[in-house]
N, C-alpha and C positions, 0 to 999 in steps of 0.2 A: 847374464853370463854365468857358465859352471865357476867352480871351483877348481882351478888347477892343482890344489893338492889334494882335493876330495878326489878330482878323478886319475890324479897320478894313482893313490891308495887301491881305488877300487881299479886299475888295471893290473896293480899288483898281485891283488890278491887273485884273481883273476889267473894269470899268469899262471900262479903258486901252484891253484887248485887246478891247475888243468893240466901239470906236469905230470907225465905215467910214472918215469924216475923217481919223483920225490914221490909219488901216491903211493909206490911200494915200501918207502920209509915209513911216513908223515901219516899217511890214510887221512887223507882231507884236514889233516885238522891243521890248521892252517886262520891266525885268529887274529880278529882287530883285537878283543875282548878276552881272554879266558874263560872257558865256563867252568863254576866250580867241577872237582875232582877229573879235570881234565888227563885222558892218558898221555902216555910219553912215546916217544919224542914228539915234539911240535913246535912250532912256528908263531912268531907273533909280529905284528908291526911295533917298533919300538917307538920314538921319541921322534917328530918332525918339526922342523924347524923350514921357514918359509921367509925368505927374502924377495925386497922388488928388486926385479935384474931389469926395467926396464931402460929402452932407449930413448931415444926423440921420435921414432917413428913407429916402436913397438912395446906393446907391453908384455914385460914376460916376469917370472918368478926365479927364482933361484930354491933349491929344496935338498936340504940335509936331511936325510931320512936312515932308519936302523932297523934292522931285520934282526930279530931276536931267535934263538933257534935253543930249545931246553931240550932236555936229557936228564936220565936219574941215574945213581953211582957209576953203573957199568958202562955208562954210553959215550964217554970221548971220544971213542973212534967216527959212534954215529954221528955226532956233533960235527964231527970235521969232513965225511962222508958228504952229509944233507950242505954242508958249506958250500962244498966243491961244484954239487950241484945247481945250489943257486947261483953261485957266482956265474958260473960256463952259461945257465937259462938267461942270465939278464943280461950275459954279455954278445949273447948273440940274439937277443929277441928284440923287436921295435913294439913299445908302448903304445895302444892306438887311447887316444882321450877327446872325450868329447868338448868341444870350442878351443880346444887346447893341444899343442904338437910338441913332442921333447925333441927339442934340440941335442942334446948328449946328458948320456946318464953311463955313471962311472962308478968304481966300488975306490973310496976312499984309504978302506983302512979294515982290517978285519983281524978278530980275537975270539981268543975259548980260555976258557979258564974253569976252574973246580968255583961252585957258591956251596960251599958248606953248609950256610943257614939253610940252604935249599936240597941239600943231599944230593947236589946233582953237577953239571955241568952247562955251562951257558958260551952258546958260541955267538959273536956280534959282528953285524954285515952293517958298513958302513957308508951309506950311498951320495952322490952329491948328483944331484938332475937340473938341468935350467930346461926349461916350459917357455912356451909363444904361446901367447890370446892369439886365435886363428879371426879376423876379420866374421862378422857378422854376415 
């Protein structure tokens, strides 16, 4: 059986990179990884955390997941721009996963703030998803 948060990630990213809205911000770049001297603005998967949500009759996960969204001095506005848009895509998109169906995915909790060390701006999308093992 897959990975329910391998294949939650790669529906996201998915998702991300096939948005035209965000492609006119973002221009694909949209990252598990960083590559060095990446341009700005962009996107990254943050921090996931994976719980068993299961029952007696089903297996499923539970997944705290964070969307990371950078910007350099000038970009708060884009920051909160490229937010809006994620939020509105994942609030009205359905996840397709392989062996795996998301029951509900929700934005928890969302922020932006100035990272001086970074010269920049970091806005944080903060997701909660519960996932079903689809029967074999």
């Amino acid at each position: 059986m897959t990975s329910a948060g391998l294949e939650l990630q790669k529906a996201l990213l998915a998702l991300l990179k096939a948005d035209g809205t965000l492609e006119k911000l973002i221009e694909g770049r949209v990252y598990d990884r960083v590559p060095e001297k990446a341009e700005y603005p962009y996107v990254t998967l943050g921090s996931s955390n994976i719980y068993d949500w299961s029952t007696g009759t089903e297996r499923g996960s539970e997944h705290l997941f964070t969307l990371n969204i950078w910007n350099r001095a000038s970009g708060r506005k884009s920051v909160f721009t490229i937010m809006n848009i994620i939020e509105r895509l994942l609030d009205k998109s359905v996840l397709t996963l392989v062996g795996h169906r998301v029951v509900n995915l929700g934005l928890q909790y969302s922020q932006a703030r100035a990272e001086d060390n970074r010269d920049g701006y970091l806005g944080v999308l903060r997701y909660r998803a519960v996932t079903e093992e689809l029967p074999a």
